[in-house]
Structure formats: C-alpha cells, structure tokens
PLY file of the C-alpha trace (Angstrom):
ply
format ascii 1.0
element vertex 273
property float x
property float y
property float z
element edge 272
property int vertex1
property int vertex2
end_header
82.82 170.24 -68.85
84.36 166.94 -68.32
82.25 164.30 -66.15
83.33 162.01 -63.53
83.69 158.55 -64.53
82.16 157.11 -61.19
81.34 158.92 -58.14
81.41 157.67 -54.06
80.03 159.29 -50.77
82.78 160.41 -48.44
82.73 159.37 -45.10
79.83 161.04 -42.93
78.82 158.74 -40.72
79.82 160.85 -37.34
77.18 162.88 -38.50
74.66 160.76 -39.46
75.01 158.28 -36.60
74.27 161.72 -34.16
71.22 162.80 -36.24
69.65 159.24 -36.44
70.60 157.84 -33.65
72.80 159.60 -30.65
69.98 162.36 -30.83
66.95 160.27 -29.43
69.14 158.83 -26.87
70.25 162.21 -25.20
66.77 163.16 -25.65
65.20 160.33 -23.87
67.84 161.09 -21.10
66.93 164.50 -20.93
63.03 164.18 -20.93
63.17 161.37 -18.20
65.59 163.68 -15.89
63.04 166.74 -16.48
59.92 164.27 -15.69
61.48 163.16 -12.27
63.39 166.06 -11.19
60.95 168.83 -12.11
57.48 169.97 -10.64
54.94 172.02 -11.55
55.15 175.28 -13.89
58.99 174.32 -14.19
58.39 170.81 -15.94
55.94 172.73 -18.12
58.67 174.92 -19.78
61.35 172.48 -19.64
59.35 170.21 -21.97
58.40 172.86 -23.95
62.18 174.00 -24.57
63.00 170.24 -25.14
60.16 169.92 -27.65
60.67 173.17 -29.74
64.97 171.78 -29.59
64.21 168.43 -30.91
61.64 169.65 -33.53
63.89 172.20 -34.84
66.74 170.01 -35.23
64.60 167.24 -36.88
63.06 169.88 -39.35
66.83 170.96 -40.48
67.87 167.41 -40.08
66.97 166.76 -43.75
68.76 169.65 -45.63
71.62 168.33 -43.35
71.81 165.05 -44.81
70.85 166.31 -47.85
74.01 168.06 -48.32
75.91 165.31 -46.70
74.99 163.41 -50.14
76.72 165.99 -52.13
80.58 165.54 -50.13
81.50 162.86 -52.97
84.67 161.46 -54.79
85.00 162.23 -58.16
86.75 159.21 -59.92
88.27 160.65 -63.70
90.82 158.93 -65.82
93.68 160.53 -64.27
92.73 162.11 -60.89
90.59 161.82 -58.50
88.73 165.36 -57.00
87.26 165.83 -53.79
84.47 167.90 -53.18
83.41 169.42 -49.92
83.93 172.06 -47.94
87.52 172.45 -49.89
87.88 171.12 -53.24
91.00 169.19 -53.76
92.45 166.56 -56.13
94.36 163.69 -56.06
96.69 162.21 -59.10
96.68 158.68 -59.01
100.02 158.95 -59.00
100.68 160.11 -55.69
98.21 157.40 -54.29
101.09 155.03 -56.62
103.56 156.63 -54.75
102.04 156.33 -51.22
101.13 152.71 -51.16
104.71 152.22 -51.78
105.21 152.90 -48.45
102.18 152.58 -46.51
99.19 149.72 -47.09
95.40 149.66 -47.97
93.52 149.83 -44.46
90.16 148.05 -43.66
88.35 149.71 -41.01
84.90 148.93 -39.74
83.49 150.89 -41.93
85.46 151.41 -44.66
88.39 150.79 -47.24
91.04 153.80 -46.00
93.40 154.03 -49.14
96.41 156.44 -48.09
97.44 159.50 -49.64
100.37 161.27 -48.79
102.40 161.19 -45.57
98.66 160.74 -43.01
95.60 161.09 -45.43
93.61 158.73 -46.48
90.72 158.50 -49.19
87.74 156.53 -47.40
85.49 154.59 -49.05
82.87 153.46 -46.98
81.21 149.64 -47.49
77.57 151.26 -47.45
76.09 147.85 -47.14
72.56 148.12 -46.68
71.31 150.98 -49.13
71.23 150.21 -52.72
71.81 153.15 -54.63
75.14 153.86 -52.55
76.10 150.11 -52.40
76.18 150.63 -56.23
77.88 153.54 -56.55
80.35 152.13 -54.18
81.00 148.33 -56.29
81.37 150.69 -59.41
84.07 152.96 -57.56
85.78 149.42 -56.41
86.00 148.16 -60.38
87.35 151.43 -61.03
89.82 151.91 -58.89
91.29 148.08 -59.23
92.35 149.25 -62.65
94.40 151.96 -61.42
95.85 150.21 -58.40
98.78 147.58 -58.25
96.95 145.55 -56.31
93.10 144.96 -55.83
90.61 145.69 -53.44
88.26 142.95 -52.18
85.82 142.60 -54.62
82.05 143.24 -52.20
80.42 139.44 -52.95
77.48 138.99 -50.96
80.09 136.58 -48.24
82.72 139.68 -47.82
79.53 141.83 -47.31
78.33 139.65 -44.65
81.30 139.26 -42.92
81.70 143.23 -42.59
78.41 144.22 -41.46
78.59 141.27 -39.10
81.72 142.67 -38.25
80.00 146.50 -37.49
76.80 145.26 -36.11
78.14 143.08 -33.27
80.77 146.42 -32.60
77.74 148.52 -32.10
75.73 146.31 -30.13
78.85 145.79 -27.25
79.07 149.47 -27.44
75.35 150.48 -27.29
74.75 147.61 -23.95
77.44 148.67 -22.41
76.36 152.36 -22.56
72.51 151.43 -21.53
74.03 149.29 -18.64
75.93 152.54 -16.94
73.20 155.42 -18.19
70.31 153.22 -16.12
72.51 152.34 -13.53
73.31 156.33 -12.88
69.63 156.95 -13.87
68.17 154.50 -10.72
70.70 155.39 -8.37
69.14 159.07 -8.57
65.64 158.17 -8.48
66.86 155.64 -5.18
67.61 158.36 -3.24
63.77 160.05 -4.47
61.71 157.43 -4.15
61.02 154.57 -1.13
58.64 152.03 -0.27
57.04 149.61 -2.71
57.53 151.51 -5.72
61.53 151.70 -4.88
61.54 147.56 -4.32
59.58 147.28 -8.24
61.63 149.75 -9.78
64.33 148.35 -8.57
63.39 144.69 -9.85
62.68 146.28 -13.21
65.92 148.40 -13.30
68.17 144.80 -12.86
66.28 142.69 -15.39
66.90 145.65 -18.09
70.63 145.79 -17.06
70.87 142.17 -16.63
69.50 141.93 -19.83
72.12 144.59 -21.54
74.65 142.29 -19.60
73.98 139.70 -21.17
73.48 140.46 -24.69
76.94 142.34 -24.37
78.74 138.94 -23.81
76.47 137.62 -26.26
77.91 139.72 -28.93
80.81 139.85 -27.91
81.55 136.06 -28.43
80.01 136.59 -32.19
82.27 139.43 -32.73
85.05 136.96 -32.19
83.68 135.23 -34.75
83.08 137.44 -37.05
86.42 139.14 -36.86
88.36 135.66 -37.33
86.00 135.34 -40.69
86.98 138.22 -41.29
90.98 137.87 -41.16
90.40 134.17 -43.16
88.57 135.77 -46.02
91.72 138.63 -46.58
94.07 136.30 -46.41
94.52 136.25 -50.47
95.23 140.01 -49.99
98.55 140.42 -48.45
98.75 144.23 -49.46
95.93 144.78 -46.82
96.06 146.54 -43.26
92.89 144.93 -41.09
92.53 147.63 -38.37
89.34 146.18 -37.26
90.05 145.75 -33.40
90.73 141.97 -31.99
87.32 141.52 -29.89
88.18 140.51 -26.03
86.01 140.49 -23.22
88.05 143.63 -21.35
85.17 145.85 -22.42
82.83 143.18 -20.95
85.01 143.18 -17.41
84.75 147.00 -17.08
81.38 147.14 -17.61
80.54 144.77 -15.66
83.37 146.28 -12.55
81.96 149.86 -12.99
78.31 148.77 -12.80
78.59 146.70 -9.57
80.55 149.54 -8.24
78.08 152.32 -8.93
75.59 150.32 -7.11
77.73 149.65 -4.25
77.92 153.23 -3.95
74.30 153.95 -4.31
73.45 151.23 -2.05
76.21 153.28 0.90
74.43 156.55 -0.63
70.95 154.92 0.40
72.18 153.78 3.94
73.73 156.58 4.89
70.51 158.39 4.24
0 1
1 2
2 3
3 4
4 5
5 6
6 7
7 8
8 9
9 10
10 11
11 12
12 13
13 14
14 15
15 16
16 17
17 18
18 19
19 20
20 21
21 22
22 23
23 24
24 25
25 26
26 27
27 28
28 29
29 30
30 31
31 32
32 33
33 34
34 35
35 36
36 37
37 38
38 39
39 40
40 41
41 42
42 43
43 44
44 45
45 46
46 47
47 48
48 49
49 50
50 51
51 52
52 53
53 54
54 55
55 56
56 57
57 58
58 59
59 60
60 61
61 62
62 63
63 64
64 65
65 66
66 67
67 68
68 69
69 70
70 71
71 72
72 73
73 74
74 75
75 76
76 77
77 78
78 79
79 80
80 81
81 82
82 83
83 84
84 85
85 86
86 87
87 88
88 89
89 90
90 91
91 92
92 93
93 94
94 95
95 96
96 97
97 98
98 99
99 100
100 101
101 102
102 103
103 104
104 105
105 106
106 107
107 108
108 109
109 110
110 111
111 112
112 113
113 114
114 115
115 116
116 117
117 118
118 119
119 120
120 121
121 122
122 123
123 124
124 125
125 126
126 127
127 128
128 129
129 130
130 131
131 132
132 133
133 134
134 135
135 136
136 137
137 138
138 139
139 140
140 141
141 142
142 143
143 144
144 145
145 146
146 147
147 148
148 149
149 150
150 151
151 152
152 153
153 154
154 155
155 156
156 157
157 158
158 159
159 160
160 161
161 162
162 163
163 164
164 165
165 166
166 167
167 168
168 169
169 170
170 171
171 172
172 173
173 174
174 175
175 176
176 177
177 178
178 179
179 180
180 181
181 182
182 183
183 184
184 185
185 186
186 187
187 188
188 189
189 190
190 191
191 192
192 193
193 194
194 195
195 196
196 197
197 198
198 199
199 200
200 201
201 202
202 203
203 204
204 205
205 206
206 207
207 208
208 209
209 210
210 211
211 212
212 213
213 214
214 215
215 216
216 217
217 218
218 219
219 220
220 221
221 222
222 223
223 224
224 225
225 226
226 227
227 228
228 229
229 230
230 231
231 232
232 233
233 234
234 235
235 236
236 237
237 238
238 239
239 240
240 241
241 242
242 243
243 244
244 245
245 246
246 247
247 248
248 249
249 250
250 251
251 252
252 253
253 254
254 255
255 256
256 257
257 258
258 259
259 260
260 261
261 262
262 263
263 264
264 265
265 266
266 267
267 268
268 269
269 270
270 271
271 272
C-alpha cells in the first residue's frame, strides 16, 4: 500500500471553536437565566437538565475531536487525496490548471489554494501546537515543489504576524458580543430587581461593559497594525490573494450605537413601570 509523503489537518475549526469555546458561553448564559428566572422545585430540574447536557456533551467531546484528527490531506508524488466523510483526490494538475486562473488566498486562518471552478484545499497555519505546526511546515516544503510559485515560508515573523492577525479578530468579536449579551442580560434583571442592589448591579454591569468597550477599540487599533504588517510582509508574493478583512472602527460604532440604545430602552422599560 503506498504511503503519503506528508500529511495536513483539514480545516475543523467551526467545530472545535463550538466545543472549546462557544459551548461554555451559551452555558453560562443559560445557567445565569435559570438562576434568576427560576424558583423553587423548577430551578432544581432545570440545573439538573443543564448539568446532565453539558456533561454528556463534554464526555463525547473527546471521540469528537478525536476523529476530527483523522479528516487529513494526503500529500503523494502525483495527487493529493482527501479523506473524510467522502474520499476524493486531487491531481496536481488540476490545482496547475486552476491557479491559472484564480490566485492562492490567505485567510485568517489559513492558506486556501483553489481547485476547480469554487473549491479550495485549506491549509490551516496551526500556530500554537507543535505536532500540527510540523506537519503543516512539512506540507508547505512539499507543496512549493509542485507549485509555480511558493507559499510563504512560516518563519517565526510571518507566524507572528498571523496569529496577531487572528487574535486581535477574536478579541473585537468576543467584546463586542459580551458588551450586547450583559447589556440584554441587566436590562432583564432591571425590571426584577430595585433598591440598592439594582443601583450596585448596575455600577458593576457598566464597569464590565465599559471595560469590553474599551478593550474592543483597543484591539481594534492593533488589528490595524497587524493587518498593515501583514500586507508589507506579502508583498514579495504577488501570486497571493490577502482576504484578511481591512480592520475599521464600523464594528466599534455599532457596538457602541446598539448598546446605548438597548439601555435607552431599558431605562423607558424601567420608567414606564
């Protein structure tokens, strides 16, 4: 049985971002809704459903990843095979023939080389983990000596500049999201709670979202930087797409318009009660 020259992880982040991440933060939603909006022998079961949820999924979230690690790239001499869900494979002359047409894309979070009329094979950068970082600098090498032009090669600057690149991205994305979940979260408990404990949740509640505010323009004026860095360092590489987005401060302005307005109308809400 022949044997893959070099191998590289296919592109499963969507997955792994929900099980490692996007999980805890719907649960935390959840749990603090049931703990303020339940009473009783009701709260009692409703935790108990959340817990025996969340522990299943974390039990099978192993053999999920698990087989994530086996959706790979096979790199041979002359093909490449995909395997998944639905083998395929890929001469490397119809990738020849494609980037005739069509260029080499750089993403966030990966190198997207095209394939036909709309595929693309995606390597990811997997900066950060070792084993895959290696796997995915020997897949580069590789792959440079079957295209007609090179991919950057991953020095420890170009690695820098991408996860710089990614990092600041998920920061704006993750403040911005905190900023409008507490803002719905304290306009609810408003219109439950008064007194003294309304006035020092409500102190709290602004210093978290002011906080969020702020580190969302924070990183946002890195990301500017990071994604001019970015365009310097591929400027040797003509044959390259960047479709990392231009950073602006639009996402900033929204925010920033939706959250004042949500308290506007939680503040009429309040009055009106």
């Amino acid at each position: 049985m022949e044997t893959a020259v070099v191998k590289a992880y296919r592109n499963t982040n969507a997955v792994r971002r929900f099980f490692n991440g996007t999980l805890g933060t719907i649960f935390c939603i959840l749990l603090i809704m049931v703990l303020f909006f339940s009473e009783g022998g009701a709260m009692v079961v409703r935790l108990i459903v959340l817990g025996i949820i969340f522990l299943g999924l974390q039990l099978g979230k192993k053999g999920i990843l698990k087989y994530l690690d086996r959706q790979e790239y096979l790199f041979y001499e002359d093909r490449i095979e995909v395997a998944g869900w639905k083998k395929k494979v890929i001469p490397y002359d119809e990738i020849l023939m494609t980037l005739q047409t069509r260029r080499i894309q750089v993403r966030k979070e990966m190198f997207c080389i095209p394939i036909g009329e709309k595929g693309f094979l995606k390597l990811q950068y997997e900066i950060g983990e070792k084993r895959r970082e290696r796997k995915q600098r020997e897949c580069i090498a590789f792959l440079n000596e079957k295209l007609p032009a090179p991919l950057p090669e991953m020095t420890n600057r170009m690695k820098d500049i991408l996860d710089r690149n990614y990092y600041f991205s998920k920061m704006r994305k993750t403040s911005g999201r905190w900023i409008l979940v507490c803002a719905l979260i304290h306009g609810f408990l408003l219109a439950a709670i008064g007194g003294l404990e309304m006035m020092m949740m409500t102190v709290m509640a602004l210093v978290l979202q002011l906080t969020f505010l702020f580190t969302m323009f924070h990183r946002t004026e890195w990301g500017r930087k990071a994604r001019a860095r970015l365009d310097e360092e591929l400027k040797e590489y003509p044959h390259l797409e960047v479709k990392v987005k231009q950073v602006t401060y639009t996402r900033v302005w929204i925010v920033t318009a939706v959250y004042i307005l949500l308290y506007l109308f939680w503040f009429w809400v309040y009055l009106a009660v």
